[in-house]
C-alpha positions in Angstrom: 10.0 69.8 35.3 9.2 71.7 38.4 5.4 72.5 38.1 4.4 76.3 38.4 2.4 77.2 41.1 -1.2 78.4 40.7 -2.5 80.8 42.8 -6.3 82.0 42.1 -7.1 85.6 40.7 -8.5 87.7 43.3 -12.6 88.3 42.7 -13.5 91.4 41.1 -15.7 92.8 43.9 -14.0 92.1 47.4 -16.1 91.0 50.0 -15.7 94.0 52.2 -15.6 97.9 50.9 -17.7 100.9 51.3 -21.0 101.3 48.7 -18.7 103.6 47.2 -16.9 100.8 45.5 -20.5 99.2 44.7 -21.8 102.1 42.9 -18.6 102.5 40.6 -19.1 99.4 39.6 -22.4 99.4 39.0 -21.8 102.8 37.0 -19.0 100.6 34.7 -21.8 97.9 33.6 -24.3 101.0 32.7 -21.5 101.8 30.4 -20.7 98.5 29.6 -24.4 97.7 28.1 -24.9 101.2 26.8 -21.9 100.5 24.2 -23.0 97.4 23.7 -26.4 98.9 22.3 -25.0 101.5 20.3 -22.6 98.3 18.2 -25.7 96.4 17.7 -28.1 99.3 16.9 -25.0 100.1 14.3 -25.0 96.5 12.9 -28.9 96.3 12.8 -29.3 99.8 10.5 -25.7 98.2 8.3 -27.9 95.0 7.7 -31.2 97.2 6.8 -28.8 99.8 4.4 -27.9 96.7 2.9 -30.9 94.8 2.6 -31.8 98.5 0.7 -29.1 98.5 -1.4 -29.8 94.7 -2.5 -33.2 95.6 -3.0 -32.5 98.3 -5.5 -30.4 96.2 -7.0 -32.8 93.3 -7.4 -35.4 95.7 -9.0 -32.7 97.2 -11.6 -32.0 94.7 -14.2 -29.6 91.7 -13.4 -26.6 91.0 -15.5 -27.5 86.5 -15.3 -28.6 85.8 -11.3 -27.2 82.4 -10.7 -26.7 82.0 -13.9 -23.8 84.1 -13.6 -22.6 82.5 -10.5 -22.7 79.3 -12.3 -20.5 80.7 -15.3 -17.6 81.9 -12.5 -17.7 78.4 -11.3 -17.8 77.0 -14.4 -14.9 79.5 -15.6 -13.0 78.4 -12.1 -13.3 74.8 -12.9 -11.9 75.0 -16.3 -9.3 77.1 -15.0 -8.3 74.2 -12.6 -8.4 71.5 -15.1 -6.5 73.9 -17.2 -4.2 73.8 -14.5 -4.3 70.2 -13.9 -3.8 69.6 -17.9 -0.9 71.4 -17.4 0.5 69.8 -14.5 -0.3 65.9 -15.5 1.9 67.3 -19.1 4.8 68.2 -16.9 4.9 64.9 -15.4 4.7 63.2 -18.6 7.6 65.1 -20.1 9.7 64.4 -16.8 8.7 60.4 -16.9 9.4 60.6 -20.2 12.9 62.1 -20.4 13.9 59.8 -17.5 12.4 56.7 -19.7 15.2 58.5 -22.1 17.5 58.8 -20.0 17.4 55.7 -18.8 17.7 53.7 -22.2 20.3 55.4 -22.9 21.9 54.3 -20.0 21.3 50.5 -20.7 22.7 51.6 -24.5 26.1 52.5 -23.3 26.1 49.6 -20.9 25.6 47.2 -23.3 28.1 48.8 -25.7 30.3 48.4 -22.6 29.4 44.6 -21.8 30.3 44.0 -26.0 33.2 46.4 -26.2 34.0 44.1 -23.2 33.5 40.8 -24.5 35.6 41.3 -27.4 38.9 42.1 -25.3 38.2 39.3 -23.4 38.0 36.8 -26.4 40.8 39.0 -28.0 42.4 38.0 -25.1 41.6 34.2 -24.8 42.7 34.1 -28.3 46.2 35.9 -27.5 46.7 33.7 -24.3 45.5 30.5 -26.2 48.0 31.2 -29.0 50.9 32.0 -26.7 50.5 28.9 -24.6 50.0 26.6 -27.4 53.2 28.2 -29.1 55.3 27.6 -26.2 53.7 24.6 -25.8 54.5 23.4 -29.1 58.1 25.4 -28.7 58.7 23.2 -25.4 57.7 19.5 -27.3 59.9 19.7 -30.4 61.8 16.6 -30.6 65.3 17.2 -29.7 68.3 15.8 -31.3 67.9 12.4 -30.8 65.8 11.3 -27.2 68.0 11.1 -24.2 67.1 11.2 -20.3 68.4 14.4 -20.4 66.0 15.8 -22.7 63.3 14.3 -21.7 63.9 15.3 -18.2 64.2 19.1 -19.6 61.0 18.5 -21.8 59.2 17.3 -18.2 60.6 20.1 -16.3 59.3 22.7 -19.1 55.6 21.1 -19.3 55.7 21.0 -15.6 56.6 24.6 -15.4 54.0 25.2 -18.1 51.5 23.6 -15.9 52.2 25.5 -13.2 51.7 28.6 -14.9 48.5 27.1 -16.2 47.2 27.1 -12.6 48.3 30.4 -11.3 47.0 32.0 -14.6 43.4 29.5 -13.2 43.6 32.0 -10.5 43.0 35.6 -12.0 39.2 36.8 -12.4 40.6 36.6 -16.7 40.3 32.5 -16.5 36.8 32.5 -16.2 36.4 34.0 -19.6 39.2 31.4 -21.0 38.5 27.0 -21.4 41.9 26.0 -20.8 40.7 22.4 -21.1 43.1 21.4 -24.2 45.7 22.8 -23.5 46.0 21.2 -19.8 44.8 17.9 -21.8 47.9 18.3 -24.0 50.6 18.4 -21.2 49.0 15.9 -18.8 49.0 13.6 -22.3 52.8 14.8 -23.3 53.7 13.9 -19.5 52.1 11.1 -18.9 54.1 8.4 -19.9 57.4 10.4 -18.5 58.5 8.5 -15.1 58.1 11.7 -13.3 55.7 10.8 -10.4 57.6 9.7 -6.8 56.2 6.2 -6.1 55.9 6.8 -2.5 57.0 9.6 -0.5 60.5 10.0 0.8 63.9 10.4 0.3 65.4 9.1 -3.4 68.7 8.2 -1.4 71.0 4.7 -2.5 71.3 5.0 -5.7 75.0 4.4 -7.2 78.1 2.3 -5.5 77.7 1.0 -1.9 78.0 -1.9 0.4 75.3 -4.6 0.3 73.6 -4.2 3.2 73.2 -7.9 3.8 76.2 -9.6 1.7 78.0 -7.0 2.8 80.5 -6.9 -0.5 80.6 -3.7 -2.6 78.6 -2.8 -5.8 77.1 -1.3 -8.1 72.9 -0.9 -6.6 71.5 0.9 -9.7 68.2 2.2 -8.1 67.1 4.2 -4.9 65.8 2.6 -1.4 62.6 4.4 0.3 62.1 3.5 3.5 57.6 3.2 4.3 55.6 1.4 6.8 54.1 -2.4 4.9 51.1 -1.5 2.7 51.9 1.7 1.9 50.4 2.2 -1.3 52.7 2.0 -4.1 52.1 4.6 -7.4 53.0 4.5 -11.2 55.7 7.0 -11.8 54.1 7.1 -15.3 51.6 5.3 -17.6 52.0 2.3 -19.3 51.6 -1.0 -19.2 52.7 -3.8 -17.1 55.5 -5.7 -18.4 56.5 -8.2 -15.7 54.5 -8.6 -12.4 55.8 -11.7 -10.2 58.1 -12.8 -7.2 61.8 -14.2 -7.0 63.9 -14.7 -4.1 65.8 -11.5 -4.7 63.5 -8.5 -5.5 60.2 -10.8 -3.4 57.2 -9.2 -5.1 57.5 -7.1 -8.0 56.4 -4.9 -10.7 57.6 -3.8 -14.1 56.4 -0.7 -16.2 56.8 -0.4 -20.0 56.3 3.4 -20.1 56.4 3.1 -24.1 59.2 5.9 -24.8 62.5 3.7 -23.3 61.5 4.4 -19.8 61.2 1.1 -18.0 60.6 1.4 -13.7 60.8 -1.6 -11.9 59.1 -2.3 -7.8 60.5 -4.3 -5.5 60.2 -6.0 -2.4 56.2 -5.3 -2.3 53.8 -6.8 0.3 51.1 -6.5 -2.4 50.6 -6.8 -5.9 47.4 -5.3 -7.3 48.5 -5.8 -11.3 48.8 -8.6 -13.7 51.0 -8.4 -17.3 49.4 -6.6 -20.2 47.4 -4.5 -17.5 47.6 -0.7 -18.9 48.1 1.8 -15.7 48.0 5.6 -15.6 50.1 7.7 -13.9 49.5 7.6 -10.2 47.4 4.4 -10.0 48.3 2.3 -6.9 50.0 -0.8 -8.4 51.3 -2.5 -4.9 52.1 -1.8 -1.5 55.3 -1.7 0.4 56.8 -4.8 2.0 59.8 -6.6 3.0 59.7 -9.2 0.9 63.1 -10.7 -0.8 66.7 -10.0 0.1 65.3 -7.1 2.3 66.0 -6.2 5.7 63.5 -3.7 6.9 59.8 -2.6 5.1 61.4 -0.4 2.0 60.6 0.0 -1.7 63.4 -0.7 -4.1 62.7 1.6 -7.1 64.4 1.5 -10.4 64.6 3.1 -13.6 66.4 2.6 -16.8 66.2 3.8 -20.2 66.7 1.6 -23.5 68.7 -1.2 -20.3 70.5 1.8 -19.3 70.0 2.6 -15.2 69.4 6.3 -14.5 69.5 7.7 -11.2 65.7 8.4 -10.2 66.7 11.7 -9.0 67.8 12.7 -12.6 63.8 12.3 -13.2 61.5 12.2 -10.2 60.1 16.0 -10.3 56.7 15.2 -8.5 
């Protein structure tokens, strides 16, 4: 900011004039000081007219002296706690219709949060029932069990399942215990050879050449190729019905899966099972080897139902 320049106010009475000047000036103050007596002579005879005036009115008789100036004050101080009544009510009405106000509030909300709570256990109730009726829909024994129909029975639970855990997704699941009904399709599959030993392809399966003997025939299971000790699952549960070694298969394992499903291991580096043993579904019952009439580190995995041998593809969904 640019700073303003002071420059001082010439004196009143220069230095240098004629008496002239002097006397004028002098002449002003005269007049000055005479006005100046005439206001305070004005103001002195005001203050003795008054001092009159209160003086006749002291010697007439007073309507109360202080006594009255006490009343006014005492009038003005009710008149403010008048006031301050009436403000202090006006706050209490607001607080109190906002006290209203806001239990009524909290009243709607909780007739929201029930209102609420009964669609959602309308709608566990709905979802429950329609799960367990498709369920129950999907598990009726067909005519007569066949690989076919249990494969279509594992397919449908599996799909079920699926739905199960996309449905476990929404914010709606929270409100819902799905816990049976998962419970009854892992039990319903559980036994069903559905579970891929190891992974890989499911290729060999059908007629071929040995690889060894080199003569053509019938090889009723698949070949999957794994490094040695790769662990080895249960495709379903049961329990084991043969765990040993011969010259052809090496090591081995058999499953009674208890519904005409039998799977059968081979070649294994590892057995980790004895007969009798009962396995679930995905317990590691070996590892991969090259033991037998085996040319490289492979699993040779079988199934058949009631003797029969079914291509693992027909039922391997996992």
């Amino acid at each position: 900011m640019r700073k303003k320049r002071f420059v001082p106010a010439e004196p009143l009475v220069r230095p240098t004039g004629t008496s002239k000047s002097t006397i004028y000036l002098h002449r002003r103050a005269i007049v000055a000081f005479t006005l100046i007596l005439l206001l305070v002579g004005s103001g002195m005879l005001g203050f003795l007219l008054g001092r009159g005036q209160d003086a006749d009115a002291a010697s007439a008789p007073a309507p109360a002296g202080q006594s009255g100036i006490a009343a006014e004050l005492a009038k003005q101080d009710n008149r403010c706690a008048i006031v301050e009544q009436i403000n202090l009510q006006q706050e209490l009405a607001a607080a109190q219709q906002e006290a209203d106000q806001l239990v009524e509030s909290l009243s709607r909300q909780q007739d929201e949060i029930a209102r609420q709570q009964d669609e959602m256990e309308q709608l566990e109730e709905t979802i429950l029932d329609a799960l367990m009726a498709n369920l129950t829909e999907k598990t009726i024994s067909r005519s007569g069990p066949t690989v076919a129909s249990y494969a279509e029975k594992a397919k449908d639970l599996l799909a079920l399942s699926r739905k199960v855990k996309s449905f476990e997704k929404t914010p709606e699941a929270s409100e819902i215990d799905l816990t049976d009904y998962k419970t009854a399709i892992s039990r319903q599959l559980a036994n069903i050879p559905t579970l891929k030993p190891i992974p890989g392809n499911l290729n060999g399966y059908g007629t071929r050449i040995h690889p060894i003997y080199r003569y053509r025939h019938f090889h009723p299971a698949v070949d999957m190729g794994a490094p040695t000790g790769t662990p080895i699952k249960a495709a379903g549960g049961g329990t084991i019905l043969s765990a040993g070694y011969n010259s052809s298969a090496g090591r081995f394992v058999k499953i009674n899966h208890g519904n005409g499903f039998i799977t059968a291991y081979f070649h294994c580096s590892k057995l980790y099972v004895q007969v009798g043993d009962r396995v679930a579904k995905g317990d590691v019952i070996a590892a991969v080897g090259n033991t037998g009439t085996s040319t490289t580190p492979h699993l040779h995995f079988e199934v058949t139902f009631y003797g029969s041998p079914v291509n693992p593809k027909n039922i391997i969904m996992e």
